[in-house]
GULUM-506893 format. One line per field, with one value per residue (C-alpha): x negated, y, z. Coordinates in steps of 0.05 Angstrom, whole numbers. Example, Ala and Ser with C-alpha at 12.3 -4.5 7.8 and 13.67 -1.06 7.14 Angstrom:
// residues 2
px: [-246 / -273]
py: [-90 / -21]
pz: [156 / 143]
END
This chain:
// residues 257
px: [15 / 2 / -11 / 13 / -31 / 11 / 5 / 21 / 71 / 31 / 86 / 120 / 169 / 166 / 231 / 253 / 293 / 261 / 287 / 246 / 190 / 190 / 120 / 77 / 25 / -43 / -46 / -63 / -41 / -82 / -53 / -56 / 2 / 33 / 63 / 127 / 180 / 242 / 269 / 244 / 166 / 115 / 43 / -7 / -63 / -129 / -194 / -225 / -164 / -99 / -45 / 15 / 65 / 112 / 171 / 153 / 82 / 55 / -8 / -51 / -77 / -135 / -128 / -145 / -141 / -124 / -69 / -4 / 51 / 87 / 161 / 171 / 244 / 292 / 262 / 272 / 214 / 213 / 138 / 95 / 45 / -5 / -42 / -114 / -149 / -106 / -121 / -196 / -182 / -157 / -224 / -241 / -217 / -136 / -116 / -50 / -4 / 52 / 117 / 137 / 219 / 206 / 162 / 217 / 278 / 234 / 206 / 279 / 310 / 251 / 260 / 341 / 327 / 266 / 313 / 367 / 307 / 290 / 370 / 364 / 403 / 381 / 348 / 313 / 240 / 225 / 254 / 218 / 159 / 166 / 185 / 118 / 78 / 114 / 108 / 41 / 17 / 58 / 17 / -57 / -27 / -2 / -26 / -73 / -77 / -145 / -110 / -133 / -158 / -211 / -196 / -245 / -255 / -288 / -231 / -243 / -240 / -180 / -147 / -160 / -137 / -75 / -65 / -70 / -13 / 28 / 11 / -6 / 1 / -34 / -106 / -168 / -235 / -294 / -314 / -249 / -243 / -322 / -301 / -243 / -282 / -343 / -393 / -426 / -389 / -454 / -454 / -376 / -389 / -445 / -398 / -338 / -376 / -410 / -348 / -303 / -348 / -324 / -324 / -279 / -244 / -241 / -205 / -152 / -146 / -127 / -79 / -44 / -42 / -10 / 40 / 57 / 70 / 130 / 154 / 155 / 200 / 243 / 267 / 223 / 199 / 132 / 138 / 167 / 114 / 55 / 83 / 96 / 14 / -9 / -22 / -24 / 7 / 42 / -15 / -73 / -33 / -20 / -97 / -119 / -68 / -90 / -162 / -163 / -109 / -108 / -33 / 5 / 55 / 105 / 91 / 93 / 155 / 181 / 154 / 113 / 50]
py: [987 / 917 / 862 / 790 / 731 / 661 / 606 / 538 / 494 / 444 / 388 / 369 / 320 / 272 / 213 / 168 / 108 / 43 / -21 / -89 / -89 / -21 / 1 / 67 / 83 / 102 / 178 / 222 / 286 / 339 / 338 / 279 / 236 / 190 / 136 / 123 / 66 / 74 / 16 / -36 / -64 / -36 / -60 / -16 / -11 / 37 / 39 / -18 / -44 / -86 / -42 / -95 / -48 / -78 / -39 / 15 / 20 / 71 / 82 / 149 / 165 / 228 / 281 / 261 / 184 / 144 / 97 / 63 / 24 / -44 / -51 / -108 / -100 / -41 / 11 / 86 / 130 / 188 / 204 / 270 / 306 / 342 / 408 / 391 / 427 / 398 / 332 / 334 / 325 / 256 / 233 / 202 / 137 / 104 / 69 / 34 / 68 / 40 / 90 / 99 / 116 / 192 / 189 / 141 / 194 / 262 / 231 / 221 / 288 / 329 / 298 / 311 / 380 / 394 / 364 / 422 / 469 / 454 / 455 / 536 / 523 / 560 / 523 / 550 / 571 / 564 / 488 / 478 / 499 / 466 / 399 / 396 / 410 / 358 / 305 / 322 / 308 / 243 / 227 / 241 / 206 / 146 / 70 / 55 / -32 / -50 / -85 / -80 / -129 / -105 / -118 / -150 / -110 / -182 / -208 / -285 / -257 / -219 / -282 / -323 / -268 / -257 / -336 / -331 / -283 / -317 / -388 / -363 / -429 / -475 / -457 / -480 / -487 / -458 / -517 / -525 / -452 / -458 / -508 / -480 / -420 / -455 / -427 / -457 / -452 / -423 / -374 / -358 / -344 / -286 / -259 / -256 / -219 / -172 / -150 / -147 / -139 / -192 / -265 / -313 / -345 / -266 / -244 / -290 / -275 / -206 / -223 / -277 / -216 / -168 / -214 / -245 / -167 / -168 / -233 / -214 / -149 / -192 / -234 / -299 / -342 / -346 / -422 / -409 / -359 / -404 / -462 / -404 / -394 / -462 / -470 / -532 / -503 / -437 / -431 / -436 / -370 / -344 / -343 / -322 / -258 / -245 / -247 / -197 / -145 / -156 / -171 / -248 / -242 / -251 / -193 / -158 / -183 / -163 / -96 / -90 / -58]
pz: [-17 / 16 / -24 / -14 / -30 / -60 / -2 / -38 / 9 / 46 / 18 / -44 / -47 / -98 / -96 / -164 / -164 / -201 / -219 / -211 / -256 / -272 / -275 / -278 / -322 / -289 / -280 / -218 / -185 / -157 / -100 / -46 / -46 / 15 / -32 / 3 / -18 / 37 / 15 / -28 / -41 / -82 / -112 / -127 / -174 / -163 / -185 / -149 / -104 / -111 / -51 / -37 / -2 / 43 / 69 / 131 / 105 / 62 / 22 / 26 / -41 / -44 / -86 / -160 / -150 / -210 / -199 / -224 / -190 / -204 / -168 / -137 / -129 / -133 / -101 / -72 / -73 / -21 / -37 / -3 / -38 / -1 / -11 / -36 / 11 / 76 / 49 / 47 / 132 / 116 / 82 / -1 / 13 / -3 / 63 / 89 / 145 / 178 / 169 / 244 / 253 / 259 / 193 / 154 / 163 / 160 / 86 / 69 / 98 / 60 / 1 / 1 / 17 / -36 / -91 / -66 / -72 / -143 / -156 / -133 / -68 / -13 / 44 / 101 / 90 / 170 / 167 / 101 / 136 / 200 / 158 / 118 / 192 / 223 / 170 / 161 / 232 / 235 / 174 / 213 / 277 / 240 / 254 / 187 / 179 / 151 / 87 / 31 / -36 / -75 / -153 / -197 / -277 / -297 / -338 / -312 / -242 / -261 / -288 / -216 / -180 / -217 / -214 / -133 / -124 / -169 / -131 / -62 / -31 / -91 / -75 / -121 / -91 / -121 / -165 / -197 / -216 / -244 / -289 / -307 / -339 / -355 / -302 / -234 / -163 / -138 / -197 / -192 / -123 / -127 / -187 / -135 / -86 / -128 / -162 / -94 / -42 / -4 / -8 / -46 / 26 / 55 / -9 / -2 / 71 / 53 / 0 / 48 / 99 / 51 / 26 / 95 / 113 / 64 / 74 / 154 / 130 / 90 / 153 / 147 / 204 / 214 / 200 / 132 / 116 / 140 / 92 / 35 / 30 / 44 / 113 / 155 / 203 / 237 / 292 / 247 / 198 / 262 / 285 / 214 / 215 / 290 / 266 / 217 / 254 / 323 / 323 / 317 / 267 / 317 / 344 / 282 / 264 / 329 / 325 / 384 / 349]
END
């Protein structure tokens, strides 16, 4: 008599509908999980990082990774979890990918037919299979964007960072946030980069990044973005964004990346 040994599917799809503001508690899954919102934006707490999701980007999250999710707006899940042992190939750390076409509908098809699964319909094991290996290597082949803001645990810090995304474009120096909770600029300063690992201009680089992401998605001009987050002017955004990801906004907006 031969004996079989269980195989657990390389995917699992995961999709929920949320309204705006709806928000996760932190929990994790033992699995990896390609935290996908096919339409709508998403913000993301882990550990140590702040994840702003705009739409046709999605964030890798390892095996066993703490986190829990703010919605933005109303938003579709069509989320992939990952076998633990595939997902060791794709490293410890969460990172942003950008969703190409192919990903986008194979997330949505999956999900429609894993939902018919679990409703004891009978779908095809061989395009079940061949599913899970093709969304997987779009997943491995995907564009990552080097985006991401480190999250403070000091609760001042906390409290300036949370007052930057709220105000994006009203931005305090140093010295005014020092007095504002009783400490030194200089001393403010070595706080911020020992808690973030980066320093206080650099943080808000990458949050003016990740929100400028969304607002591109949403259909704004790269004028009305630039005056959204403070800047004197488009071309000076413009360089700042081209800086940090090696693309103008233009031509993100565009979608020549």
């Amino acid at each position: 008599m031969s004996s079989s040994t269980f195989e657990p599917d390389l995917i699992i799809g995961l999709s929920s509908e949320h309204a705006y503001k709806d928000t996760t508690y932190a929990h994790a899954h033992f699995r990896a999980q390609l935290l996908y919102a096919s339409t709508g934006n998403i913000q993301v707490y882990t550990d140590h990082q702040l994840w702003i999701l705009p739409p046709r980007c999605a964030l890798w999250i390892p095996p066993r990774v703490e986190h829990s999710v703010t919605f933005l707006s109303q938003v579709k899940l069509n989320t992939a979890l990952i076998e633990e042992q595939a997902a060791y190939a794709m490293g410890k750390n969460c990172f942003l990918i950008r969703v190409s076409n192919l990903l986008h509908e194979l997330l949505i098809r999956f999900n429609e037919l894993d939902q018919l699964k679990k409703q004891q319909i009978e779908i095809s094991q061989p395009v079940l299979h061949a599913l899970q290996m093709v969304i997987f290597n779009e997943i491995q082949h995907a564009n990552s964007l080097a985006i991401q803001i480190p999250w403070p645990k000091d609760k001042r810090l906390i409290g300036i960072c949370k007052a930057l995304l709220q105000a994006p474009d009203q931005l305090k120096d140093l010295n005014t946030w020092a007095d504002e909770i009783g400490t030194s600029s200089r001393t403010l300063m070595r706080m911020f980069q020992k808690e973030t690992g980066i320093s206080y201009r650099a943080w808000i680089q990458q949050m003016h990044i990740a929100l400028a992401l969304s607002k591109i998605a949403d259909g704004y001009t790269i004028y009305q973005i630039s005056e959204s987050l403070g800047y004197a002017s488009a071309s000076a955004f413009s360089a700042m964004f081209k800086r940090h990801l090696g693309k103008t906004p233009q031509q993100f907006k565009t979608g020549t990346i």
